[in-house]
N, C-alpha and C positions, 0 to 999 in steps of 0.2 A: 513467627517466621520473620526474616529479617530481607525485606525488600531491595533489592537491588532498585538504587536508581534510575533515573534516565541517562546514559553519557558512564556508569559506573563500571560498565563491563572491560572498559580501555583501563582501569587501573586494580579492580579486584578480581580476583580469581572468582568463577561461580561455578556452582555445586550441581550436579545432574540431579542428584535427591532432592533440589528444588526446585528444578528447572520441569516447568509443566509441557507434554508431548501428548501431540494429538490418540496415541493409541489410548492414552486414561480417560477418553471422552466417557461421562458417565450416560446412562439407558433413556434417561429422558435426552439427551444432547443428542445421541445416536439415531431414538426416534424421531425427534426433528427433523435431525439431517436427512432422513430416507421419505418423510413428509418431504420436504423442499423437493426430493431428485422426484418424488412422483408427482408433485404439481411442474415440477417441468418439463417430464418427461409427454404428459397428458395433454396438458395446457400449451406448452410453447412450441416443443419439437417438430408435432405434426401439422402446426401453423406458419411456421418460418417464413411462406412466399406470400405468404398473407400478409403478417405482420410488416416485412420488408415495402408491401405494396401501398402499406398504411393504408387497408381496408378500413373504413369510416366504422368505426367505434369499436373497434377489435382491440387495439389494446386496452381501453379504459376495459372490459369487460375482462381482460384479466388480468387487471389491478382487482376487479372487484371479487373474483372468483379467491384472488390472495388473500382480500380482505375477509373475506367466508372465513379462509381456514386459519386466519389470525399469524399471518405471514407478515403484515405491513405492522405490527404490533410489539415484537419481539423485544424491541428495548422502550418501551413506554411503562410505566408504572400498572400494574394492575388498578389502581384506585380512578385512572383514566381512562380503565377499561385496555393496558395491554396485557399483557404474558408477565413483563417485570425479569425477564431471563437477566442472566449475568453474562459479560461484555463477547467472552469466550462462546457462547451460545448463539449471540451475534454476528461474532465472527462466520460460526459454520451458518450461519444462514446465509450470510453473504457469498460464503464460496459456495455452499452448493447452489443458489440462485445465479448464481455468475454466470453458467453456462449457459445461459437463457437470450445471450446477443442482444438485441434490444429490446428486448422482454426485461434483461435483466438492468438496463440503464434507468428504463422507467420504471422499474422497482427502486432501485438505489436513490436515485433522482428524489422520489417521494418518500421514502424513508427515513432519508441520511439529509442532503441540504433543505428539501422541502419542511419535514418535520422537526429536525431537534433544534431550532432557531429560537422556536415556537416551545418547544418543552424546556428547553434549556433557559430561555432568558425572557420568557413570557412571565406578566403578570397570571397571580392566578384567576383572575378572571378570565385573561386569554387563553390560559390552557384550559378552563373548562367548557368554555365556548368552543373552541377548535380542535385538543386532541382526540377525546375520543370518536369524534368522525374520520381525523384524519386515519385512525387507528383502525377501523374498520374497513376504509375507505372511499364512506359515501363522500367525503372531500377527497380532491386529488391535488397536489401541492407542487411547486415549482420554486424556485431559488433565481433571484434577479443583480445579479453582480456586477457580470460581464457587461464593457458598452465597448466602443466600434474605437475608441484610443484607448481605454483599460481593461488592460487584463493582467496581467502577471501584478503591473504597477496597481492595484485594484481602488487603493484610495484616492486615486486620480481623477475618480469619476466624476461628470459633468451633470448628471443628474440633480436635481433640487427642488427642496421641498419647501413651502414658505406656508405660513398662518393665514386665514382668510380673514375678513374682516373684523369677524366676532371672535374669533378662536378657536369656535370649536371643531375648524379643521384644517390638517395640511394639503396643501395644494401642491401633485408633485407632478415634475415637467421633466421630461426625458428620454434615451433612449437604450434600448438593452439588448443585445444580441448574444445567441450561443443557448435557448433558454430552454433547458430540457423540460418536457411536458408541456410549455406554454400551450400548445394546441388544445389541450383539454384542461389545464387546471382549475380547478376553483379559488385555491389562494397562492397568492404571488406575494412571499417575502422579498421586500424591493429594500436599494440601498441606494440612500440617498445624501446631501448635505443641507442641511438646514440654512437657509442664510448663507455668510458665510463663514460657514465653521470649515475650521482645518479637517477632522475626522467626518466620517459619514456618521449616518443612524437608519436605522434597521426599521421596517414597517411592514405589516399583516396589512395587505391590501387584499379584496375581495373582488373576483371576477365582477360579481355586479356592480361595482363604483364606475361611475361617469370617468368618460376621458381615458381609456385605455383602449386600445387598437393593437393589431397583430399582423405581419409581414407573412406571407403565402410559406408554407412547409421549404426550410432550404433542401440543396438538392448537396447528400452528403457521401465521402467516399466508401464511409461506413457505417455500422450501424443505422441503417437506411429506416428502418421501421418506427426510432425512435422520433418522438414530434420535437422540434428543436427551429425556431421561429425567432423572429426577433419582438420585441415587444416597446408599444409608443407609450408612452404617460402626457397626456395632455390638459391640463392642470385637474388631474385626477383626484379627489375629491376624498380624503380619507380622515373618518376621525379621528380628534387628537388622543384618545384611548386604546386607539391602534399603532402605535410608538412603542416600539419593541423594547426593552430593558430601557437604557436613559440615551440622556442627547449626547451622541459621540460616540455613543456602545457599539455604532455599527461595524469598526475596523476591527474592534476586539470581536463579535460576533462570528465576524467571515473568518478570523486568523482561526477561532477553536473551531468551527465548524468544518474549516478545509483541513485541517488537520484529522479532523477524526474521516473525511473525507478519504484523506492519503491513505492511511491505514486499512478502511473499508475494502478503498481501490484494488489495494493490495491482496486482500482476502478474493476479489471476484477473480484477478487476473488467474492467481490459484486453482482455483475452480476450473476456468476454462481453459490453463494448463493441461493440468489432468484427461478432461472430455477430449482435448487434440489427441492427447498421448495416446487412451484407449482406441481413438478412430485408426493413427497410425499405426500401433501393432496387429487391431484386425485385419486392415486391407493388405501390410507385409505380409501376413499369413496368409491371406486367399489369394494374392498378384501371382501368380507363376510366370516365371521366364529363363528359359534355357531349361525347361522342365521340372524345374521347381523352384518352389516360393521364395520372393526375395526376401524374407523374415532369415534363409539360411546363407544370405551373405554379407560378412563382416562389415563391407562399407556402411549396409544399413540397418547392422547391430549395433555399430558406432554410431549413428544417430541417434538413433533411441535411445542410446544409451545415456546420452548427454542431456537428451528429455528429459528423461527421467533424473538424472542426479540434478541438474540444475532446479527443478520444480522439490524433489521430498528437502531440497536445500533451502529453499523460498520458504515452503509448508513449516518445518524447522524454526524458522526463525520468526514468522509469523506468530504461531501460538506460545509461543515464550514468552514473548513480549505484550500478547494479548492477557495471559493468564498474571503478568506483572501487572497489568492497570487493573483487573477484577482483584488482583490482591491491596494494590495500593488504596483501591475504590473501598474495598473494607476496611483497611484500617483508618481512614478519613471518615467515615463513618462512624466509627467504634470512639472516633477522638470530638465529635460531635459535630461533623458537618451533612449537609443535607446530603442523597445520594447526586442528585442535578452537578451542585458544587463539587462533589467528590468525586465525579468522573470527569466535569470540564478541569481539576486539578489534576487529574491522574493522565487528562493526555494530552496537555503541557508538558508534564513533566517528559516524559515519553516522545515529544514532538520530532525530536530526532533520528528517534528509532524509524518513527511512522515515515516520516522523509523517503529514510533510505529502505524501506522494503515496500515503498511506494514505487521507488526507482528499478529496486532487484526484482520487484513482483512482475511489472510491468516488460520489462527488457527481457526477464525470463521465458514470458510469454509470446514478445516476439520472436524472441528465438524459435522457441518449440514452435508455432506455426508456419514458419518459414520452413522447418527441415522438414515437418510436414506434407506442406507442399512437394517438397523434391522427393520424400519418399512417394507419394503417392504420383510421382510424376507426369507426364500429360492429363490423367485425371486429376491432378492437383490444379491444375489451371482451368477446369471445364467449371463451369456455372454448375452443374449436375451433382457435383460433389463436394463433401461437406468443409473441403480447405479453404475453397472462396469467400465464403462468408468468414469465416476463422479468421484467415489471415486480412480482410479489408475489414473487420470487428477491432483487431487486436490496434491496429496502429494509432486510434485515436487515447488509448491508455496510457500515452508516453507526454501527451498534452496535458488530458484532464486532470485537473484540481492542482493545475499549477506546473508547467512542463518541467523532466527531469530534469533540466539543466537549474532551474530555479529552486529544485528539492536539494538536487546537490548542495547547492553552495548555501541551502537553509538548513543540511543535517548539519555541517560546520559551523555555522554560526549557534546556530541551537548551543553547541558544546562550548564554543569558544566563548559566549555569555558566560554563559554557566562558572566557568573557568576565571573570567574577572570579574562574577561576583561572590565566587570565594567560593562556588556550591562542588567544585568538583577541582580537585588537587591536579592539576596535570602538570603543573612548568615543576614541580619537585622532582615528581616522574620522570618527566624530561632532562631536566637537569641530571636526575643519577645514571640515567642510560647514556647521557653523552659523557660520561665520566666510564662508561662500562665497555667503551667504544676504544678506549686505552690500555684494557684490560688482556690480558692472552686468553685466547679461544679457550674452549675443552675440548679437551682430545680426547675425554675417555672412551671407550670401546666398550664400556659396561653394555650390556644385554638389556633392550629395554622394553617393557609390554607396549603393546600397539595405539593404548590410551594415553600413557606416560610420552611415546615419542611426540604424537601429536600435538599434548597439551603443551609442548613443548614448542611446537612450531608455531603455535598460536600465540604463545607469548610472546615471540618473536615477530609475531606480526604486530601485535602492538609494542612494541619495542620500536619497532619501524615508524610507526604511525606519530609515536611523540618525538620520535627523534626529528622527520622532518617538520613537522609542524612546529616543535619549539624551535628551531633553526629559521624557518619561515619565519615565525613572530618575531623574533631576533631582529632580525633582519631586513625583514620589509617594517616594523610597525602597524603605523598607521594607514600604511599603502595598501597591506598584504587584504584589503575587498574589494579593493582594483584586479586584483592578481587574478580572473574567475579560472584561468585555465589551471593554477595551483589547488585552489579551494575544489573543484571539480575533480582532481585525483587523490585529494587528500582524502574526498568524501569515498571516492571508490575503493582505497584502499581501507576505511573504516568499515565502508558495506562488506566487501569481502571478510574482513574480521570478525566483524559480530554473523555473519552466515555461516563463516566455518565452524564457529564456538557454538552457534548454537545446532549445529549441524552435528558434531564431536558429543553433545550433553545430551542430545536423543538417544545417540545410538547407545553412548555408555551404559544410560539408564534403562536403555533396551536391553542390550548384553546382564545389566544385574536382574532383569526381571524376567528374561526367556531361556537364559544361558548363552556361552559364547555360539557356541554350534548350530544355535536357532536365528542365529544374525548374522551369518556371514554376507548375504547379500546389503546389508545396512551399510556392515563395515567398509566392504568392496568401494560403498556409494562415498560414503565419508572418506575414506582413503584418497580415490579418487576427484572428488572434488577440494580438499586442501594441496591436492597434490598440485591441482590445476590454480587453484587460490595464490599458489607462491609463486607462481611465475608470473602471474597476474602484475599481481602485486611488486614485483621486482622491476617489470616494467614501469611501471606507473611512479616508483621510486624514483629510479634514474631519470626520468621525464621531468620531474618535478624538483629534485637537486640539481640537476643540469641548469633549469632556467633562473636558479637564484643565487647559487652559489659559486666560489669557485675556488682555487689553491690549493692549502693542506687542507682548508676544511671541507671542498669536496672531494680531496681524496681518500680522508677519512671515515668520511660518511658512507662514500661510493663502498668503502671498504665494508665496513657495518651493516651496507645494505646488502651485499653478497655473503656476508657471515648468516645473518639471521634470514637469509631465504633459503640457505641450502637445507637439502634432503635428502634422504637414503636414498638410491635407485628403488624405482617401483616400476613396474611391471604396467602402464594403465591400459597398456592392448586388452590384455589378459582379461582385465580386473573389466573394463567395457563391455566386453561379450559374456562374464557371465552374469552382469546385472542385467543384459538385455536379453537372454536367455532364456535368464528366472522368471522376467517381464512377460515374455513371450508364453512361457509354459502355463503362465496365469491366464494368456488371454487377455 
């Protein structure tokens, strides 16, 4: 099979026959998945005021009851004692554990920055000493980045580690806040600078080591149950064999570990997507008013309806691009690299993608909780009902692992490297679309299938995408990472791109594998949301040509950008009320 890139989808056409969609989940992934919804449904659900009231040892006990059923394990190698699943496998573990509110942070927390630090860039002496406890979860793990001047800035940090007299150990002195699990962990990957070094470096510190301290539980808007503390290092006392990969490795460390981070993120917000959506169409169906249920009136079939298409658009786009790093992951493998190295390569390469469905996971799911709320209306605002939590859970996903305003303007850069260093052709692309912009329209009226019209509109959105971005480069140069409010709608008009295309390659491949008849609700959903994606997008155009350009070449463009958004009339009244219908008849 031939891999699509990271950043490749803006200049090659891709193929739905390769494009991986969550209905091919194979019997073991499916089992999983229904393992995860019954350990949350058992374990976290009927705990919720508990957990939020951070009862004294309640959640380490269900880290450890995950760890039983080899939940905290999933992507660790079997020879470490985990599962060894493939990245895809992962993925659904994350979203169905995602629904779990701060159940599921402190899953993620110890899974994802706690552990692959340690799997990923540990000697093997470290992984065999630390992962298969971590994997079981007699250790519970925490991640130390964040301090009280860096955070987005991360390498900024004031933290420092220096040699004690003898050598054989570092002395580290500092301060860290934001530190998920710190309440309970037993080891704290801490980031530090040696001396001083420009880069940080990475260190397996052990609760037990001298010289560490901890600030009282903060008091948080959300996710209340998770422990999240600040943490002291006072000339903490760590041997030199606990230096995580080499001196400097720390920046490189945090940059692939937050990235596989974004992407994870992306996967839980999904999750707890979904659980909003089913809460909101049961209570539409049981609320009566005016004598019967508000599930049968259109304002709030159009909500749902919007749940719904924006979330299976997220879901969409998510395993696509999951299923491209387990593919790249094998063939790095097959060319003789380790599996460690051929997944921190595969999601590098990818880093972009994870950016931007970190951003659309995340904003998607505020959304759906907020309409939430209004559906569920005064009980949407009562403590007693399950949108409070929902919607004060959800907001902190728009921060973590790097706020979307910082994803934005890194899925752009991620491409725009890539671009000058020769990995990905865009300014040719560019250049023949502004040559294409002098070109007369098509007029034809030919009859077009409903796949064909679409693929069409999508081209056209990348059409848009390099046109103003070569225009930008042009233009601004060496300014245009000044420009953040350009790079920030450049990046929204990519997200919308790669969401509708991969939104488009489900359903097709749906349609070739159920019939068209058996997917009209898909279509509706796909119809409807590129329909919504070009007006988006059209906006976001003129917002972004307006502030750089001006004369005949923004009227040129302005032109160009009104060519390739337009689209047939459609219906999306219509097309909203019977996805929210279909939605509804399911329960």
């Amino acid at each position: 099979m031939n891999v699509l890139r990271g950043g490749e989808f803006l200049i090659k056409e891709s193929n739905c026959d390769e494009t991986f969609i969550p209905e091919e989940f194979n019997e073991e992934q499916l089992m999983i998945a229904e393992m995860c919804e019954d350990f949350i449904e058992t374990e976290v659900y009927p705990n919720l005021d508990r957990i939020d009231s951070m009862e004294d040892g309640l959640m380490v006990s269900i880290l450890d009851k995950a760890g039983e059923l080899g939940l905290l394990s999933i992507s660790i190698p079997e020879e470490l004692g985990g599962m060894g699943s493939d990245f895809v496998t992962s993925m659904i573990t994350t979203e169905k554990t995602g629904t779990g509110h701060s159940a599921a942070v402190a899953l993620s927390a110890h899974t994802g920055i706690g552990t692959l630090p340690i799997l990923y860039f540990g000697s093997d002496e470290q992984k065999l000493k630390y992962i298969p406890k971590l994997a079981t979860g007699e250790l519970k793990a925490c991640y130390c980045l964040t301090e009280p001047n860096a955070g987005s800035d991360a390498n900024s940090g004031k933290t420092k580690a220096v040699l004690n007299g003898d050598k054989s150990k570092y002395l580290i002195t500092g301060q860290k806040m934001w530190i998920t699990n710190s309440g309970f962990a037993d080891i704290f990957v801490v980031f530090a600078k040696i001396d001083d070094d420009k880069n940080l470096s990475a260190f397996i510190v052990e609760k037990e080591y001298s010289g560490i301290s901890l600030n009282p539980e903060e008091k948080k808007m959300g996710i209340k149950g998770s422990s999240t503390r600040q943490v002291f290092f006072n000339n903490c006392e760590v041997p030199v064999k606990n230096l995580l990969g080499k001196r400097e490795d720390g920046f490189k460390i945090a940059l692939n570990i937050l990235n596989i981070g974004r992407i994870k993120l992306a996967g839980a917000t999904l999750g707890s997507s979904k659980k909003v959506i089913e809460d909101t169409i049961k209570y539409s169906l049981e609320r009566e008013q005016f004598g019967r249920p508000i599930a049968k009136y259109s304002a709030i079939k159009n909500k749902i309806a919007n749940q719904i298409i924006k979330t299976y658009a997220s879901e969409s786009a998510l395993y696509r691009v999951s299923k491209n790093i387990d593919d790249l992951i094998n063939q790095s493998i097959a060319n003789g690299k380790t599996k460690s190295e051929s997944l921190l390569d595969a999601i590098k390469e990818y880093a972009s993608e994870a950016a931007m469905l970190k951003v659309h996971g995340s904003e998607t799911l505020d959304y759906v909780v907020d309409e939430g709320v209004q559906v569920y209306g005064g009980m949407g605002y009562s403590a007693e009902a399950p949108m409070d939590r929902a919607y004060r859970d959800s907001r902190i996903n728009r921060i973590f692992e790097g706020t979307n305003e910082i994803n934005r303007m890194l899925s752009v850069d991620f491409i725009l490297k890539k671009a000058m260093k020769g990995e990905l052709d865009l300014m040719s692309h560019a250049t023949k679309i502004a040559g294409d912009l002098m070109s007369i329209p098509d007029f034809s009226t030919e009859e077009e299938s409903t796949f064909d019209k679409h693929k069409k509109y999508i081209k056209n959105f990348k059409k848009i995408l390099l046109m103003i971005a070569g225009a930008a480069v042009q233009k601004l140069m060496m300014t245009l990472s000044k420009e953040q409010e350009i790079l920030m709608n450049l990046s929204d008009i990519m997200i919308e791109t790669y969401v509708s295309e991969s939104l488009l390659l489900r359903v097709e491949k749906l349609v070739k594998l159920r019939g068209e008849e058996n997917c009209q609700y898909e279509i509706e959903i796909m119809k409807s949301y590129i329909y919504d994606a070009s007006d988006k997008i059209n906006k976001l155009g003129k917002d972004t040509l307006n502030s750089f350009s001006s004369g005949d070449d923004l009227r040129i463009m302005l032109m160009g950008l009104k060519r390739f958004t337009k689209q047939d009339p459609f219906n999306i009244t219509k097309s909203k009320r019977l996805i929210s219908e279909v939605a509804m008849s399911k329960n």
